[in-house]
LUMKEGU-432824 format. One record per atom (N, C-alpha, C): residue in three letters; x, y, z. Coordinates in steps of 0.001 Angstrom, whole numbers, plus 500000, padded with zeros to 6 digits. Atoms other than C-alpha are relative to their C-alpha. Layout:
REM residues N
ALAXYZ/...
END
This chain:
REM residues 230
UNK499652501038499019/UNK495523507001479638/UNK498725499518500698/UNK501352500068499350/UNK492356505536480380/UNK500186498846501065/UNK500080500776499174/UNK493612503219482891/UNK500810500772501306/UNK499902498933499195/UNK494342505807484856/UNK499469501269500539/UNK501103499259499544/UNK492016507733487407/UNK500067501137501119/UNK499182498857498827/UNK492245511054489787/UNK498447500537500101/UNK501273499401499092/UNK489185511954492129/UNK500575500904501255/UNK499622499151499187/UNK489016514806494058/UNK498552500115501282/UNK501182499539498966/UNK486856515396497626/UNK499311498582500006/UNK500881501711500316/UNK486163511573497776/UNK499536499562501369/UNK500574500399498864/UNK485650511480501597/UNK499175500918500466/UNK500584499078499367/UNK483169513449503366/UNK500640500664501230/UNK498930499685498915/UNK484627515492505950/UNK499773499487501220/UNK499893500907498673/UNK483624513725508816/UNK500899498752500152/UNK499198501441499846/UNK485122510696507853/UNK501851500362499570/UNK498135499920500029/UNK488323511964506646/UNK500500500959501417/UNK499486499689499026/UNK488513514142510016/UNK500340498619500591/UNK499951501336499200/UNK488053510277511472/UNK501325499508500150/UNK499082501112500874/UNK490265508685509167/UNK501323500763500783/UNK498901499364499829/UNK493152511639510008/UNK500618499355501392/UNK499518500130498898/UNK492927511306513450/UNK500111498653500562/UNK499818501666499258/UNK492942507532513901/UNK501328500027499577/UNK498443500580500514/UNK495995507269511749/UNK501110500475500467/UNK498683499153499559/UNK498058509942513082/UNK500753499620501071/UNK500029500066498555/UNK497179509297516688/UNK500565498388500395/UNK499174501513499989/UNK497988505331516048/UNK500487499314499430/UNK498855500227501020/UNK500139504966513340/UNK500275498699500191/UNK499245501133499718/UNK502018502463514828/UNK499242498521500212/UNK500618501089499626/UNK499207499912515493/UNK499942499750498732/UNK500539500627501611/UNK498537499614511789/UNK501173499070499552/UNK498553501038500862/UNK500270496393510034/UNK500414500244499607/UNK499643499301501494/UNK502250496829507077/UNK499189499577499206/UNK500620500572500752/UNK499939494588505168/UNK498955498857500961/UNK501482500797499911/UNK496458493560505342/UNK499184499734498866/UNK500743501015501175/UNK493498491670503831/UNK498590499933500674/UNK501739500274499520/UNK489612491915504083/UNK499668499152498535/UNK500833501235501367/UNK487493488783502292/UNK498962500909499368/UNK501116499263500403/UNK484540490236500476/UNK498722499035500647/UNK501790500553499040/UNK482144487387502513/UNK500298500844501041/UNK499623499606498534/UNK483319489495505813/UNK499420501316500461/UNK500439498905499625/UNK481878492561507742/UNK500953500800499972/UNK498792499775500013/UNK484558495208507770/UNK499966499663502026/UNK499512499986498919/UNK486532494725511273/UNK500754500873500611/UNK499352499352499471/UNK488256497698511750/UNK499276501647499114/UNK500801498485500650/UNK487273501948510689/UNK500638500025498740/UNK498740499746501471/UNK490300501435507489/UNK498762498692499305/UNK500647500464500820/UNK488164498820506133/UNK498401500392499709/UNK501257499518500456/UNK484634500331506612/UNK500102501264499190/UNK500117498742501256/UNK485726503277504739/UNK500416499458498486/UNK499504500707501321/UNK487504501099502103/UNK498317499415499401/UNK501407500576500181/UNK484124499193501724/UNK498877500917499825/UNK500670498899500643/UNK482142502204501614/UNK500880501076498671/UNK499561499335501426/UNK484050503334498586/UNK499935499211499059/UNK499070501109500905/UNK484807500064496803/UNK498346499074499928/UNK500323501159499874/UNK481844497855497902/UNK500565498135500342/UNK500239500931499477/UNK481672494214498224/UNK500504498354498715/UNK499851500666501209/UNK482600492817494934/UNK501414499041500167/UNK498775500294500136/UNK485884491917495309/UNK500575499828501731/UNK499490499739498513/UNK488646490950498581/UNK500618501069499625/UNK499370498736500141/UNK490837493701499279/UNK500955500203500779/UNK499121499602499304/UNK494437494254500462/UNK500330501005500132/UNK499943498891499715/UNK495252497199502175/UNK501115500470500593/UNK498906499611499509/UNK497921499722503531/UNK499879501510500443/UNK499747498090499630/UNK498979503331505539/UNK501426499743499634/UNK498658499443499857/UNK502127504462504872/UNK499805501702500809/UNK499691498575500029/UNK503091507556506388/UNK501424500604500099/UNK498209499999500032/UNK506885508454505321/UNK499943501362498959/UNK499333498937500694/UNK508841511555503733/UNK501109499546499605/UNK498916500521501126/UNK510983509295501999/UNK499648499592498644/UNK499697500123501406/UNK511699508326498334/UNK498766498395499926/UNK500293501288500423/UNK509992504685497040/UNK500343499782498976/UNK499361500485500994/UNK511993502848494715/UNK498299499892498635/UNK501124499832500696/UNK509847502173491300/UNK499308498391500184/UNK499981501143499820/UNK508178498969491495/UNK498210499999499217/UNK501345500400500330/UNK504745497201490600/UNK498944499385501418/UNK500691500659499019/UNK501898496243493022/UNK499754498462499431/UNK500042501493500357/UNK501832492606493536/UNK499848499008500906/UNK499723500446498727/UNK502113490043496306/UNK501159499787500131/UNK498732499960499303/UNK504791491158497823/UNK500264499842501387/UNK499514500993498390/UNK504411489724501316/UNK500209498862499528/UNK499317501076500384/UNK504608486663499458/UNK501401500028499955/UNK498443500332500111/UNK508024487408498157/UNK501109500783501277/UNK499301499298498823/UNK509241489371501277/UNK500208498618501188/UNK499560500663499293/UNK508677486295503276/UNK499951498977499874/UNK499368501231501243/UNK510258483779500383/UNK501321500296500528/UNK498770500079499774/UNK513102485870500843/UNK500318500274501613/UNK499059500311498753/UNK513659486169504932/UNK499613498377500054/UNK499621501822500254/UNK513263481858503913/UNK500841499388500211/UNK499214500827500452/UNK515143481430501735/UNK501174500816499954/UNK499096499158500525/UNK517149484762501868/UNK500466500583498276/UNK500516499528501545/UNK516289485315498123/UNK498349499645499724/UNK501726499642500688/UNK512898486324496424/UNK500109498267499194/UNK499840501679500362/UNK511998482122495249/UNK499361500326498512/UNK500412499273501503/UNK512162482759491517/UNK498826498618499265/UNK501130500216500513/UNK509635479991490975/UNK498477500236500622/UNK501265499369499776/UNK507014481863492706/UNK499109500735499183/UNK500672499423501069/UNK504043482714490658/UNK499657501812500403/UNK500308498920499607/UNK503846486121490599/UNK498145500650499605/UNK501109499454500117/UNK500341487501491156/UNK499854501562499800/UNK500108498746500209/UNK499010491053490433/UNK498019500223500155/UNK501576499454499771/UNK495330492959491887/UNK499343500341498627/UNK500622499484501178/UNK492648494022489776/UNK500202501521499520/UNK499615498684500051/UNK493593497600490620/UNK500716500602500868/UNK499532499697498938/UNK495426499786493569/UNK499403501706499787/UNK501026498525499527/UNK493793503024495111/UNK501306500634500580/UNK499231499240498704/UNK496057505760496753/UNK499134500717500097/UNK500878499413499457/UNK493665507635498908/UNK501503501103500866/UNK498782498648499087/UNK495951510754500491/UNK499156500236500882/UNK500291499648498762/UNK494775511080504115/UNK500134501237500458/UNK500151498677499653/UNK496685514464505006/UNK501721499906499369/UNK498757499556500656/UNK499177516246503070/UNK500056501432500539/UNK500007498255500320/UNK500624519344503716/UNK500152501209499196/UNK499617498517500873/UNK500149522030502074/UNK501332500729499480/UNK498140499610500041/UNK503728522987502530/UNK501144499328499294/UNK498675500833500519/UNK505479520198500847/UNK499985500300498596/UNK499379499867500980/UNK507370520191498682/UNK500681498602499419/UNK499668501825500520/UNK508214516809496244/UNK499015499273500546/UNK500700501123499553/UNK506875513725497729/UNK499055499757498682/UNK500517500605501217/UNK505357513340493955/UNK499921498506499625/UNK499830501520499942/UNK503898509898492944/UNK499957500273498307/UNK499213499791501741/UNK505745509204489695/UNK498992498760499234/UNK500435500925500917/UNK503627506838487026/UNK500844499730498883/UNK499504500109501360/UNK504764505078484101/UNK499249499466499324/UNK501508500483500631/UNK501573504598482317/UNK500052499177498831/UNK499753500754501331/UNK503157503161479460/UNK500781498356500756/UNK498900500650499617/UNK505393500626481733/UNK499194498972500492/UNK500678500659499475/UNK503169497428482957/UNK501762499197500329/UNK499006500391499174/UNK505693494835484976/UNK500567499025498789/UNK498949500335501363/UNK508959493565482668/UNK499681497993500619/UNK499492501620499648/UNK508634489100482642/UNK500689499671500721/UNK498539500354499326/UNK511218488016484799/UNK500822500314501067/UNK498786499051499335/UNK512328490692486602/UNK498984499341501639/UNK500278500635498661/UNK511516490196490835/UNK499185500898500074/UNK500626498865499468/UNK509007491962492654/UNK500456501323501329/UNK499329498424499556/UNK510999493433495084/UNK501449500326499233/UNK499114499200501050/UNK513150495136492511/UNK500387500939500284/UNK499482498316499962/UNK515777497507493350/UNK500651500286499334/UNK499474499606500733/UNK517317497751490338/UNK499327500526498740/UNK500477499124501499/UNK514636499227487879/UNK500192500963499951/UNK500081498957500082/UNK515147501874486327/UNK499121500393498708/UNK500828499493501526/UNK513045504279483103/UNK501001499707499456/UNK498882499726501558/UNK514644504084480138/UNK499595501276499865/UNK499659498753500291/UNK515337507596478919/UNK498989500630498999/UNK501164499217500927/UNK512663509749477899/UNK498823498897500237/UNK501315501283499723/UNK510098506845479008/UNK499090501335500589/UNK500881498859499622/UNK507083509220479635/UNK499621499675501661/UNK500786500469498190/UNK505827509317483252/UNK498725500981500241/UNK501538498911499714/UNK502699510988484704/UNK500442500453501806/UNK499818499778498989/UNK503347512904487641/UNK498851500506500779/UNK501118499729499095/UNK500918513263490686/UNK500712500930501591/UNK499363499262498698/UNK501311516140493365/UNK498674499980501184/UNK501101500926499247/UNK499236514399496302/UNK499470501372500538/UNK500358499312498996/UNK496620516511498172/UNK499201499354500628/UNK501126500550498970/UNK494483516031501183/UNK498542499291499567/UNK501799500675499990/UNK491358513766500532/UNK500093499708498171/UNK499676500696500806/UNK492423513080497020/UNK500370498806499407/UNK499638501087500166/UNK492681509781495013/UNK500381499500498387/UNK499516500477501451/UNK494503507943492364/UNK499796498527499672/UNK500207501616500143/UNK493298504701490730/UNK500432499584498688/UNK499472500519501147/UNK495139502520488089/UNK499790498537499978/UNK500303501347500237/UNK493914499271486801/UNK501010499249499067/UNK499128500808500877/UNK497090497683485089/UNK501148500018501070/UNK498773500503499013/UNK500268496385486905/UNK501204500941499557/UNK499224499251500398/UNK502113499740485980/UNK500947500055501422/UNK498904499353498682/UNK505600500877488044/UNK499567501432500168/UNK500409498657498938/UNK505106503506490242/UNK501415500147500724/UNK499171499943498326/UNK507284505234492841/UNK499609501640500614/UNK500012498844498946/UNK507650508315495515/UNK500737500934500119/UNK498916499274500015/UNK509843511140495238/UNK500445500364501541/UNK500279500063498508/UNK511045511822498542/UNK499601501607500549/UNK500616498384499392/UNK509533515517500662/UNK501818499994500121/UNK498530499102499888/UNK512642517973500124/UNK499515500884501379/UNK500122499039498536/UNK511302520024503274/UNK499618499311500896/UNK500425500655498947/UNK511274517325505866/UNK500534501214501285/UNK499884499557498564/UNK511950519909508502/UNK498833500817500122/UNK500718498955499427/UNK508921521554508148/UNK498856498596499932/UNK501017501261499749/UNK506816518155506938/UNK500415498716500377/UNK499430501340499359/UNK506673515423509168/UNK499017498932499372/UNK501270501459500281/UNK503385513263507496/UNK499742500787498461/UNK500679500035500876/UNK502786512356504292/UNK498808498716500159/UNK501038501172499146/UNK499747510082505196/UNK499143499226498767/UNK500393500228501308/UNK498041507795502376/UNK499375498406500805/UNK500605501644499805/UNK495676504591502387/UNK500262499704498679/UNK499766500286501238/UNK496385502250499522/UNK499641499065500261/UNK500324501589500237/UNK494241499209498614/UNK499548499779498647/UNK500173500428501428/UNK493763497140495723/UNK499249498990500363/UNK500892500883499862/UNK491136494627494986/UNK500895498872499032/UNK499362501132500764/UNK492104490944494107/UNK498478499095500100/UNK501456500653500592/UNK489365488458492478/UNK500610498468501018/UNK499783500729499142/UNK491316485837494573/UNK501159500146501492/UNK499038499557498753/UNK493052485414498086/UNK501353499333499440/UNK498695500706499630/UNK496589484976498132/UNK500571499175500757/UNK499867500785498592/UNK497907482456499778/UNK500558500105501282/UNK499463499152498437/UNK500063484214502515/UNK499105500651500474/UNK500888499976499155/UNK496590485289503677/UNK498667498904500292/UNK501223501313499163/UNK494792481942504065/UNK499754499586500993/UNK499886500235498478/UNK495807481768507658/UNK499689501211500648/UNK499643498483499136/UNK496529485505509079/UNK499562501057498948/UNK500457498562500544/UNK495141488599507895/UNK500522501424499552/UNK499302498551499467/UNK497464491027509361/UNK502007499637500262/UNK497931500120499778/UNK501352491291509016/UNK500632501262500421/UNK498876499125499721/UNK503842493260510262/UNK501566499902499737/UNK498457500353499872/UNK507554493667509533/UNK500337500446501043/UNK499492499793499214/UNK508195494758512303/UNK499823499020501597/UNK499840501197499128/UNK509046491626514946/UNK500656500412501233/UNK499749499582498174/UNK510499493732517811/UNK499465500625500563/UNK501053499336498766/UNK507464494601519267/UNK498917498547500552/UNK500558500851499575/UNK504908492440521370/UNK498400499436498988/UNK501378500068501156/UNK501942492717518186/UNK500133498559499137/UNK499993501294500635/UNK503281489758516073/UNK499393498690501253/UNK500154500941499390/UNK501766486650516893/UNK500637499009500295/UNK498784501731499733/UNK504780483925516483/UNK500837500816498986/UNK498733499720500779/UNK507918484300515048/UNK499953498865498839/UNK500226501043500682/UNK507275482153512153/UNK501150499854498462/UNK499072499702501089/UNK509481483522509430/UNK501813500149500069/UNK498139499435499181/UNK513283484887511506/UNK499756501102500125/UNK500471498710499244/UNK513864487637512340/UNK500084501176499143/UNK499937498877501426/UNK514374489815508829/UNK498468499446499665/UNK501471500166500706/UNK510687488752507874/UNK498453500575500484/UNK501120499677499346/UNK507227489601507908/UNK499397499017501387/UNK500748500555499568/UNK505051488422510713/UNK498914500285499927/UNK501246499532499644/UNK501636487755511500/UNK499573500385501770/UNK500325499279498774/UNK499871489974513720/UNK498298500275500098/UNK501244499252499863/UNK496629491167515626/UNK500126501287499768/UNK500690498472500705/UNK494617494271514313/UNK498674499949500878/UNK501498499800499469/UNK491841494702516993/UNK499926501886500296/UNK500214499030499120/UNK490211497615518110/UNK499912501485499546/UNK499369498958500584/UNK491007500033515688/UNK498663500599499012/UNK501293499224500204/UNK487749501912515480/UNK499951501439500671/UNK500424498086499272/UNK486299505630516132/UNK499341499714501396/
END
């Protein structure tokens, strides 16, 4: 599977102590989806570490999750595009061109030791079916479809350069783990157009961070991202 990559000890420990404790401590300030240009300085500590791994070559959309739930299987793609096609139009706009990065990174921030599941499932053989939507909740493997399974640890990373489905198994011991913590960015050779204006989105519109209600109230907004340094 040569389009498929697994590095171990990729941050130095200073910076992943950094990285831990920014994310933990402010979770909630982080968008759901962001976007650094490659003319740009980074603007925040998530993109100077992205940029000191990645360089300068490329822009680069980015993400934290930190959840002990499942993730359906899906493909990386622009999916704020079609997330806020469909709080529109109330459907994903099936003549939207669907785009796809040059690659996507999961960087694991802090795992515990203790968990159990939370496996990130590959289908190395599976690149994204013609037709089908991007937010897709009805894929499923076909039977016996091979998968590659990944059991995340701390400061570990996984990189895949093809528009394969992926998903998340969900942590079976959420009473003992509360964070599965992960950065995930992918490089794109061009901007998308749902970031030619705003940078920074959030789905989440019932707090004071979005900047305008521009979409309703099921949709992404755009939002400020200041400040969010060591």
């Amino acid at each position: 599977m040569d389009h498929i990559y697994y590095s171990k000890n990729v941050l130095d420990e200073g910076t992943l102590h950094n990285l831990q404790e920014l994310c933990l401590k402010r979770f909630d300030e982080i968008p759901t989806y962001n976007f650094s240009l490659k003319t740009e300085e980074p603007r925040n500590y998530l993109e100077e570490v992205i940029r000191d791994l990645i360089g300068y070559d490329n822009h680069v959309e980015y993400w934290v999750r930190d959840s002990t739930d499942a993730t359906l299987f899906h493909v990386d793609a622009n999916e704020l595009e079609a997330k806020v096609s469909r709080a529109k139009y109330n459907t994903e706009d099936p003549e939207m061109v669907k785009e796809f990065p040059l690659n996507t990174h999961i960087l694991y921030i802090y795992i515990d030791s203790k968990m159990e599941k939370g496996d990130l499932i590959l289908l190395p053989n599976q690149e994204y079916i013609v037709g089908r939507q991007i937010l897709d909740t009805d894929f499923e493997p076909l039977e016996g479809q091979e998968m590659f399974i990944v059991k995340p640890k701390t400061n570990h990373m996984v990189l895949f350069d093809k528009p394969i489905y992926h998903a998340v198994s969900a942590v079976e011991n959420k009473d003992v783990v509360k964070h599965r913590l992960a950065l995930m960015f992918s490089s794109w050779k061009k901007i998308p157009k749902v970031y030619k204006d705003h940078h920074h989105w959030s789905n989440d519109i019932n707090t004071n961070r979005t900047i305008y209600n521009q979409t309703g109230l099921s949709g992404p907004e755009p939002m400020e991202f200041k400040n969010f340094t060591i």
